[in-house]
C-alpha positions as CSV (number, residue, x, y, z in Angstrom):
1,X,14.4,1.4,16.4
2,X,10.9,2.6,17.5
3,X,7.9,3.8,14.9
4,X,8.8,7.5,14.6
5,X,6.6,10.1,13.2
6,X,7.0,12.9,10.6
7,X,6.0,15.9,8.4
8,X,6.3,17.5,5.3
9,X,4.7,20.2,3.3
10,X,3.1,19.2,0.3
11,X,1.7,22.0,-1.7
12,X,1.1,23.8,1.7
13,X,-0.5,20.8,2.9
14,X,0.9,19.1,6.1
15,X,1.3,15.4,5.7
16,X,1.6,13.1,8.4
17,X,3.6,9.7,8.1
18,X,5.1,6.9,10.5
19,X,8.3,5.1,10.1
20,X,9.4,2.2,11.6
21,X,13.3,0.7,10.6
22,X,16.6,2.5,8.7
23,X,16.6,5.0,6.0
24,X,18.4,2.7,3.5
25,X,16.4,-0.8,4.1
26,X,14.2,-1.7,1.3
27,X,10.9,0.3,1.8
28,X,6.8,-0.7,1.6
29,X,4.5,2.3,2.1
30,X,1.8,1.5,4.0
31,X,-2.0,3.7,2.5
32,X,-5.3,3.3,4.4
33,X,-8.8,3.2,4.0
34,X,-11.4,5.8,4.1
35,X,-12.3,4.2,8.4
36,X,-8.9,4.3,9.1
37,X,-5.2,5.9,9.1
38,X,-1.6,5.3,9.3
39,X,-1.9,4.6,13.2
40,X,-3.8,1.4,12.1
41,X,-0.6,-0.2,11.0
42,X,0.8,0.6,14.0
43,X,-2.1,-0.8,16.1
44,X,-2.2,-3.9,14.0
45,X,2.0,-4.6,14.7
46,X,2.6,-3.8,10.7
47,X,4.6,-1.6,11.2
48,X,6.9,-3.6,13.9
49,X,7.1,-6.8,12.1
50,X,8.1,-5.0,8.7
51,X,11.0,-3.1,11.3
52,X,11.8,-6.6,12.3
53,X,12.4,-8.4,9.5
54,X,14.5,-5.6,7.5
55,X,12.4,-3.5,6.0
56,X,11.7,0.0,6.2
57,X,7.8,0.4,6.6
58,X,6.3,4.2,5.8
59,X,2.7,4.5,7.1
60,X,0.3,7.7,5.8
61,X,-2.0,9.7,6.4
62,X,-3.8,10.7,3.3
63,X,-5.0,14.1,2.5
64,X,-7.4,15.1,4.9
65,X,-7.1,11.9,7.5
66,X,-5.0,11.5,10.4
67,X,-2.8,13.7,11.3
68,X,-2.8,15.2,7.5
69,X,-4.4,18.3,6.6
70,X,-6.6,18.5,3.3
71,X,-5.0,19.6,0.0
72,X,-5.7,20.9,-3.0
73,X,-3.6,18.3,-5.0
74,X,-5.8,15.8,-7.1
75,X,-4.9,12.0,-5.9
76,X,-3.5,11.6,-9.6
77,X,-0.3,13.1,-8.6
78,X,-0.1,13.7,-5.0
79,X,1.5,10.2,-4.1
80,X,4.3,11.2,-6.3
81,X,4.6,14.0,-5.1
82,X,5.1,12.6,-1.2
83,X,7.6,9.7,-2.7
84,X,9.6,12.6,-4.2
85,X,9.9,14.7,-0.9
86,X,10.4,11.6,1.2
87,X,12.9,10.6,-1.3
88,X,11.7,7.0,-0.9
89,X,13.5,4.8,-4.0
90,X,11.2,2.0,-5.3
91,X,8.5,0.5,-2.5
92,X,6.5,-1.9,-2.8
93,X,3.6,0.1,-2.5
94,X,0.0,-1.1,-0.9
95,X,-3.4,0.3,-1.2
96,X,-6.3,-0.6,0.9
97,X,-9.8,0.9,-0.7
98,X,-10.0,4.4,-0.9
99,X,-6.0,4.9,-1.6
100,X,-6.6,3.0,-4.5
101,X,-7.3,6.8,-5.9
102,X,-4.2,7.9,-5.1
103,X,-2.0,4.5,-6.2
104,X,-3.3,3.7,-10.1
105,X,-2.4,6.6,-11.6
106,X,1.5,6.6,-10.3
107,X,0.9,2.8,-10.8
108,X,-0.2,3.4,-14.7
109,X,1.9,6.3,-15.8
110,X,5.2,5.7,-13.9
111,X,5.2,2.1,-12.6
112,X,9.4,2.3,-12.4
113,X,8.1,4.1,-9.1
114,X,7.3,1.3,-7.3
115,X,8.4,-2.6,-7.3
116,X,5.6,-4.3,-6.4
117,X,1.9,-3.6,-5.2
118,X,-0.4,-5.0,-2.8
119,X,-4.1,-4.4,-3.9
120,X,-6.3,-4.5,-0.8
121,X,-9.5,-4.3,-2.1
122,X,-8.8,-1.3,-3.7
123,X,-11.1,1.4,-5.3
124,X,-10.4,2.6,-8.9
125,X,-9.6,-0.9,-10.5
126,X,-12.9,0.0,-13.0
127,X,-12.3,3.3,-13.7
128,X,-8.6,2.4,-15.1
129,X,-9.6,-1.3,-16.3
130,X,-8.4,-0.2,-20.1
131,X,-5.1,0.9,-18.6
132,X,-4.1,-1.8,-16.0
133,X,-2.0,-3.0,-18.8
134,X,0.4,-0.9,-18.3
135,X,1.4,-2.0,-14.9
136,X,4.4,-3.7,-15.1
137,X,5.3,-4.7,-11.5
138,X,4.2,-8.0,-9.7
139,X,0.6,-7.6,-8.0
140,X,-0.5,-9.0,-5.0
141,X,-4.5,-8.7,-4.6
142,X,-6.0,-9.5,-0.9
143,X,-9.2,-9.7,-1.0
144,X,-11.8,-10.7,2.5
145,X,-13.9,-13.9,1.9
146,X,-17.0,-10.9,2.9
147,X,-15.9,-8.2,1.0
148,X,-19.3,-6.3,0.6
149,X,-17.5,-3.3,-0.5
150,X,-15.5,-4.1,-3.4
151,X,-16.7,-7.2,-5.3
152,X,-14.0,-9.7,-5.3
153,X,-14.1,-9.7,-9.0
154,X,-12.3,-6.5,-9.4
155,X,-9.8,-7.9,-7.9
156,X,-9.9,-11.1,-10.8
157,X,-10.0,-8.2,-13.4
158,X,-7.2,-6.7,-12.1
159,X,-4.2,-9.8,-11.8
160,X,-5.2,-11.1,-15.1
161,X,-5.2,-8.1,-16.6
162,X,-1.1,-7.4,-15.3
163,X,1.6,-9.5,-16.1
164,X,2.7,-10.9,-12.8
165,X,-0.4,-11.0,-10.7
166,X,-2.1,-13.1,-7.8
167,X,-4.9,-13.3,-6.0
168,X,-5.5,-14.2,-2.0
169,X,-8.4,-14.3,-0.1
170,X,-8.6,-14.3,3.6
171,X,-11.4,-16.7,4.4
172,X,-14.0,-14.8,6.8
173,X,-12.2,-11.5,5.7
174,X,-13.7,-8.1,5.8
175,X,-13.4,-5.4,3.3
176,X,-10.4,-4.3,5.6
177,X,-8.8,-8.4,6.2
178,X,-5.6,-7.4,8.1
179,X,-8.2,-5.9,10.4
180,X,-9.9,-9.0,10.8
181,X,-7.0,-11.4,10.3
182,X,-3.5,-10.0,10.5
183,X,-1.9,-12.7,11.0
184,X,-2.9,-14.3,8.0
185,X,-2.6,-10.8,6.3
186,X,0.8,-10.7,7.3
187,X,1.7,-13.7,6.1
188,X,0.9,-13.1,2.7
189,X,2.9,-9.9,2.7
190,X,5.7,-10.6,4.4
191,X,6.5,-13.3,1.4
192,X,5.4,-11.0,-1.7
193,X,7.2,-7.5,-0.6
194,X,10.6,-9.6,-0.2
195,X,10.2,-11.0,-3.3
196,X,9.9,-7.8,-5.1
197,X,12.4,-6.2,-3.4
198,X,15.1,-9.2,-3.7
199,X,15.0,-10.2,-0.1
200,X,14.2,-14.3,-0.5
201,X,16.8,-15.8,1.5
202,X,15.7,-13.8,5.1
203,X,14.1,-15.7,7.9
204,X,10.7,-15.5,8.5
């Protein structure tokens, strides 16, 4: 199955996404950062590897980026919003920098959304430090060896402050490391998402 794309309305916004694999396989949605859009995980083969090894992978374009035009729906509820009109059921949900905005508050106030996260270096773990408590769901952080954007101790605040939480950094990394290394990247999410979503015993 090839890497479709799609539209919905949100709020009279249009919203761009790609999907790669069936409707019904255990889901990861795919957010970007503020240099880039959902055609990056398709340029990077995330989106084909995910397809290939059973999952259903759901790339976005925020508000605004992409394909997607602006909105007037704060972050705090538009990714809610889009996982209730794409009627997605539990993803593990990742979140390179700027979509951290739109991922902690769905992550703080309804964390039965999602099954697991992957932090990439992700905005927003400050402003909600007193409330990452309350995110119940195994985290994986991925942090680039020469992050200069987000200090690689946000991403230390953040696992220790969940209850199931791990750190990885991607030596020689950038702020965006499955740009510079997505291989390596990929390895490391491959392992987590299938984890969360009860997928151990498939081949790599």
């Amino acid at each position: 199955m090839a890497t479709s794309a799609h539209t919905i309305t949100i709020a009279g916004g249009i919203v761009n996404y790609l999907k790669a694999g069936v409707d019904d396989a255990p889901t990861i949605v795919l957010l970007h950062g503020a240099s880039y859009s959902s055609a990056n995980w398709q340029e990077i083969g995330t989106l084909d590897l995910l397809e290939q090894n059973g999952f259903c992978a759901v790339a976005v374009d925020l508000p605004g980026f992409g394909k997607s035009s602006a909105t007037t729906v704060h972050p705090d509820s538009w990714l809610r919003q889009f996982l209730d009109a794409t009627k997605v059921p539990r993803p593990v949900l990742l979140a390179a920098s700027m979509s951290g905005a739109f991922s902690f508050p769905l992550l703080i106030k309804q964390p039965e959304r999602v099954a697991g996260f992957v932090a990439v270096a992700p905005v927003g773990i400050l402003a909600h430090q007193q409330q990452l408590n309350r995110i119940t769901v195994p985290v994986l952080a991925i942090w680039g060896q020469n992050d200069q954007v987000v200090s690689r101790t946000q991403g230390e605040m953040l696992v220790k402050s969940v209850p199931n939480g791990r750190l990885v950094v991607i030596p020689n990394g950038s702020h965006a490391p499955y740009m510079s290394d997505a291989e390596r990247f990929h390895a490391e999410l491959l392992p987590f998402a299938r984890e969360c979503l009860g997928m151990k015993n498939l081949p790599s």
